[in-house]
C-alpha positions as CSV (number, residue, x, y, z in Angstrom):
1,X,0.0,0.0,0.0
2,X,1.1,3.2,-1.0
3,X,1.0,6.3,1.4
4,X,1.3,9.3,-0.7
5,X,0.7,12.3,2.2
6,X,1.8,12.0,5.7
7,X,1.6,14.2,9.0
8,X,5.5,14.8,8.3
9,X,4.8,16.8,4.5
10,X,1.6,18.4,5.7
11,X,3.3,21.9,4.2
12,X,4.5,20.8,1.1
13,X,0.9,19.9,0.3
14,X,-0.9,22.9,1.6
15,X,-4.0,22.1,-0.5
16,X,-4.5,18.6,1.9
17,X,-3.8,20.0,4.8
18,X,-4.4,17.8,8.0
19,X,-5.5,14.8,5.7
20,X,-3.9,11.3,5.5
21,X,-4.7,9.7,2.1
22,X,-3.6,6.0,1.8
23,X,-5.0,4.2,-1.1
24,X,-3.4,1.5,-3.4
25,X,-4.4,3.0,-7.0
26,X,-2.4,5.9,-7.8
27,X,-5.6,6.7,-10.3
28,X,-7.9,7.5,-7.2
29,X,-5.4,9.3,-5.2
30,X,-4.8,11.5,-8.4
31,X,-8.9,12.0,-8.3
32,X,-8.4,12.5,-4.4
33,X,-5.6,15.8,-4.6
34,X,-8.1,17.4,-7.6
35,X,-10.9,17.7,-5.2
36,X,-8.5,19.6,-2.8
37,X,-7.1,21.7,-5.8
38,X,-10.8,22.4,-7.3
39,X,-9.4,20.7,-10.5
40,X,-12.2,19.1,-12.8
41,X,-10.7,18.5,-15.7
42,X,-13.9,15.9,-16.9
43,X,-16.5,18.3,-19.1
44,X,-19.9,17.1,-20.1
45,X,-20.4,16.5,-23.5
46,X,-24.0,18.0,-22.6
47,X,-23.9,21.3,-20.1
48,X,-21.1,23.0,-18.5
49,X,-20.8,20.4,-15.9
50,X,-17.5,19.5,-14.9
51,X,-16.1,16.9,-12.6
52,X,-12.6,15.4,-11.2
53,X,-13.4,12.1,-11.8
54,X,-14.4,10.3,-15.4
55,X,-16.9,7.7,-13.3
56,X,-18.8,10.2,-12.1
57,X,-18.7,12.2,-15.5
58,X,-20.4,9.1,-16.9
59,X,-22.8,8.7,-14.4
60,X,-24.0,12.4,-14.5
61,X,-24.4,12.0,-18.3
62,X,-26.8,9.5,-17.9
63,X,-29.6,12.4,-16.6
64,X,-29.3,13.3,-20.7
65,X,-29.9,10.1,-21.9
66,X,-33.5,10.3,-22.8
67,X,-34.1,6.8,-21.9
68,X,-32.6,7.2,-18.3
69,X,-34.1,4.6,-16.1
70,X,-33.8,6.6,-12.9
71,X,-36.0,9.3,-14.3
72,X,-39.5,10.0,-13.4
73,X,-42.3,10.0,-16.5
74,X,-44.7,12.1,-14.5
75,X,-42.3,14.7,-14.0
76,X,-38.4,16.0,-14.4
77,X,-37.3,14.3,-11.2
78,X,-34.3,12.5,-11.3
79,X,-33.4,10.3,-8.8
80,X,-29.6,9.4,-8.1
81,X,-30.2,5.5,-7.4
82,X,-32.8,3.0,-7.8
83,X,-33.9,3.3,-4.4
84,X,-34.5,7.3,-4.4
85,X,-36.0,6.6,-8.0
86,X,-38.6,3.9,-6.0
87,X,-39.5,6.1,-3.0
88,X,-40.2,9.3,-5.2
89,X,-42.5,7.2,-7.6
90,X,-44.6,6.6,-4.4
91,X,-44.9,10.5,-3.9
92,X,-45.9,10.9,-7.5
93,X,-48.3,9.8,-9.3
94,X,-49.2,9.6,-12.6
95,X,-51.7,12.8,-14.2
96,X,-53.5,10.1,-16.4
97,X,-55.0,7.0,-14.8
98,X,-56.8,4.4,-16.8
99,X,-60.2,4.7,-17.2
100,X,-60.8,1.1,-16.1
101,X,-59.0,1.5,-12.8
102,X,-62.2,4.2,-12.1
103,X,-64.8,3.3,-8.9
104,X,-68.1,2.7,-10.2
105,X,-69.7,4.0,-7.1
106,X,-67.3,7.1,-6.5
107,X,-65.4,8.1,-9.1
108,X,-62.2,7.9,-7.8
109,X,-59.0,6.6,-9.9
110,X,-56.1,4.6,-9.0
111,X,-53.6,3.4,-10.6
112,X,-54.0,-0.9,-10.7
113,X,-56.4,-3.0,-10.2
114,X,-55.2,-4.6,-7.1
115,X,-56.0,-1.1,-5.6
116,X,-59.4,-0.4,-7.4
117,X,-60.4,-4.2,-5.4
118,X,-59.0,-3.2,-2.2
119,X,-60.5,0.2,-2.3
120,X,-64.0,-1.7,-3.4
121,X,-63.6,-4.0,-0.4
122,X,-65.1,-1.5,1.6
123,X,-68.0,-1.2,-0.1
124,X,-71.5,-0.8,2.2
125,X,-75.2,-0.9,1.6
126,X,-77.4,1.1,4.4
127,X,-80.0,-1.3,4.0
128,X,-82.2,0.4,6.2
129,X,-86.3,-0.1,6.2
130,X,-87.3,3.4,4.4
131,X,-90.7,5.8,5.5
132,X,-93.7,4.3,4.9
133,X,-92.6,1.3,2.9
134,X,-91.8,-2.6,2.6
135,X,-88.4,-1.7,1.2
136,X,-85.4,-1.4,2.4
137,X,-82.5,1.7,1.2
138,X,-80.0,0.5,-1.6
139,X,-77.7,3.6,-1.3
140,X,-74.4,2.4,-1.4
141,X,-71.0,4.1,-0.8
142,X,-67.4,3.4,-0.2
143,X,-67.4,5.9,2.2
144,X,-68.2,5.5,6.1
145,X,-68.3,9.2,6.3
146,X,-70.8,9.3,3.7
147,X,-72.7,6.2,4.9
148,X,-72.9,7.8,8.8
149,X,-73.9,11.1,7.6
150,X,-76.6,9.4,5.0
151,X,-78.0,7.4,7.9
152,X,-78.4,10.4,10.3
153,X,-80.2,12.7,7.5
154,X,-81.9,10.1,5.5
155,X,-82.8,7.7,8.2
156,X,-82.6,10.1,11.7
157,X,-80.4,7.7,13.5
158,X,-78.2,9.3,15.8
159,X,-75.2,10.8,15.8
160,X,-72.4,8.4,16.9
161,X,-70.9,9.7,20.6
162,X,-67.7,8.3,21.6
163,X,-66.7,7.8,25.4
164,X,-64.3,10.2,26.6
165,X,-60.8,8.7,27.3
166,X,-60.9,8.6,31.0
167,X,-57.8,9.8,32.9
168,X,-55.1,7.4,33.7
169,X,-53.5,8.2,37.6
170,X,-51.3,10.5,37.7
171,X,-48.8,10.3,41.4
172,X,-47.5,13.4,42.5
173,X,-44.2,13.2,44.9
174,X,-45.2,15.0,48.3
175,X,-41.2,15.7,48.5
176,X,-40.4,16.8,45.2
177,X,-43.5,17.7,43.1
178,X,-42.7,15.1,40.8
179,X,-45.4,13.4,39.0
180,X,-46.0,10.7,36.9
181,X,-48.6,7.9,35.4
182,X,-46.1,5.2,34.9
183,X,-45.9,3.0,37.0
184,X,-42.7,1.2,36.5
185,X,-41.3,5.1,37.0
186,X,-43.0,5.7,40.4
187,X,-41.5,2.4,41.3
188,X,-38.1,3.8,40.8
189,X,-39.0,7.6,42.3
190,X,-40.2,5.9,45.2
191,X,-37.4,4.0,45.9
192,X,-35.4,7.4,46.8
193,X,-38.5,9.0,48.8
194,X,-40.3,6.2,50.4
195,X,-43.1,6.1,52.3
196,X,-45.8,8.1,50.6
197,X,-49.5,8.3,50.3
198,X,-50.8,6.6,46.9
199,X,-53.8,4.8,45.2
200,X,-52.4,1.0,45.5
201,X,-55.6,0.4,43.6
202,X,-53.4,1.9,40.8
203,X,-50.1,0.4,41.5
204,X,-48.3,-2.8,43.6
205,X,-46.1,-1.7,46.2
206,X,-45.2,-5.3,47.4
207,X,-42.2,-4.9,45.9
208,X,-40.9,-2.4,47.8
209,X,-41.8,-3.9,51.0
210,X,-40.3,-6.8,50.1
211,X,-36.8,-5.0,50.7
212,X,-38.1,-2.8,53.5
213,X,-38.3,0.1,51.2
214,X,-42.2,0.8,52.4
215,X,-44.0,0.3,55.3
C-alpha cells in the first residue's frame, strides 16, 4: 500500500492539509488531490458540468440520456439511485389513470387494479327499512363518512358519541412535586422518597416492602 501524504509533509501539500490519504491505486489518489485543488478537468459533453473524476462524469451523463431509467415520467425528477428513484415514484403519481382503474360507485381513480379491489372491499349498503314502505334503502358508498352522515339525514339515526378517554393516575411526589402515570417510573421515584400516600388500587407496592423500602 502506498502512502502518498503524511503528518510529516503536511506543508508541502498545503491544499490537503491535516489529511492522511492512503490508497493503493495511484488513479484514485490523483482523483483525491483534484478535489482539494478544485481541479475538474472531466467536461460534459451536454452542459457546462465539470467533474474530477471520469466515473462520475459518466454517471451524470446518464440524466441526458433520454431513456434514463432513474428518471421520473410524470415529472423532471431524477433520482440518483434506484432506491431514491422507487421512493419518489410513491410520492408521485401519474396525471393520467386508466379509465378502467375508475370506482363505479365514487369516481375515484387509482392506478391498478389490485388497488381499485381493495378500495372496493369497503363497499357498504345502508339497508335500512325506508318511511312508509316494505323496502329497504340500496344507497351504497365506499365511504363510512358518507354512509354515517346518509343514515343520520336520511334515516334520523343518531349521531355516533364516543366515550371520553378517562384519565389514567397521575402520582405526584409529596417531596419533590414530581409526577408521573407510569408505573414502573413511580417504582423507581419511590425508591429514593419512600413512604408516601398513593392509590395502590393503581399500583403494587409489594415490591418495595419486600426489601423494607415501604412500610
Amino acid at each position: 500500500m502506498v502512502q502518498r501524504v503524511t503528518q510529516v509533509n503536511r506543508t508541502q501539500n498545503s491544499h490537503i492539509q491535516g489529511t492522511v490519504t492512503r490508497t493503493y491505486n495511484n488513479c484514485l489518489f490523483d482523483e483525491h488531490v483534484r478535489i482539494h485543488k478544485g481541479i475538474k478537468p472531466f467536461k460534459c459533453a451536454f452542459c457546462p458540468h465539470r467533474n474530477v473524476s471520469k466515473k462520475n462524469l459518466k454517471r451524470h451523463e446518464k440524466i441526458h440520456r433520454p431513456d434514463n431509467p432513474l428518471k421520473c415520467a410524470n415529472c423532471d425528477h431524477i433520482a440518483r439511485n434506484k432506491r431514491s428513484f422507487d421512493c419518489h415514484a410513491k410520492k408521485c403519481p401519474p396525471d393520467k389513470v386508466d379509465a378502467s382503474h375508475t370506482c363505479s360507485w365514487c369516481d375515484k381513480q387509482f392506478e391498478d387494479e389490485n388497488a381499485l379491489v381493495s378500495h372496493k372491499s369497503h363497499l357498504r349498503t345502508c339497508n335500512m327499512p325506508l318511511k312508509d314502505s316494505s323496502k329497504r334503502c340500496a344507497y351504497t358508498t365506499c365511504s363510512y363518512r358518507a354512509m354515517n352522515q346518509h343514515e343520520e339525514q336520511e334515516h334520523g339515526k343518531p349521531k355516533r358519541t364516543y366515550k371520553a378517554r378517562v384519565s389514567r393516575y397521575m402520582f405526584k411526589c409529596s417531596l419533590c412535586e414530581w409526577s408521573s402515570n407510569r408505573k414502573t417510573k413511580i417504582l423507581l421515584h419511590l425508591v429514593h422518597h419512600p413512604n408516601q400516600l398513593l392509590d395502590e388500587n393503581f399500583i403494587d407496592l409489594s415490591v418495595l416492602r419486600k426489601h423494607g423500602i415501604m412500610e
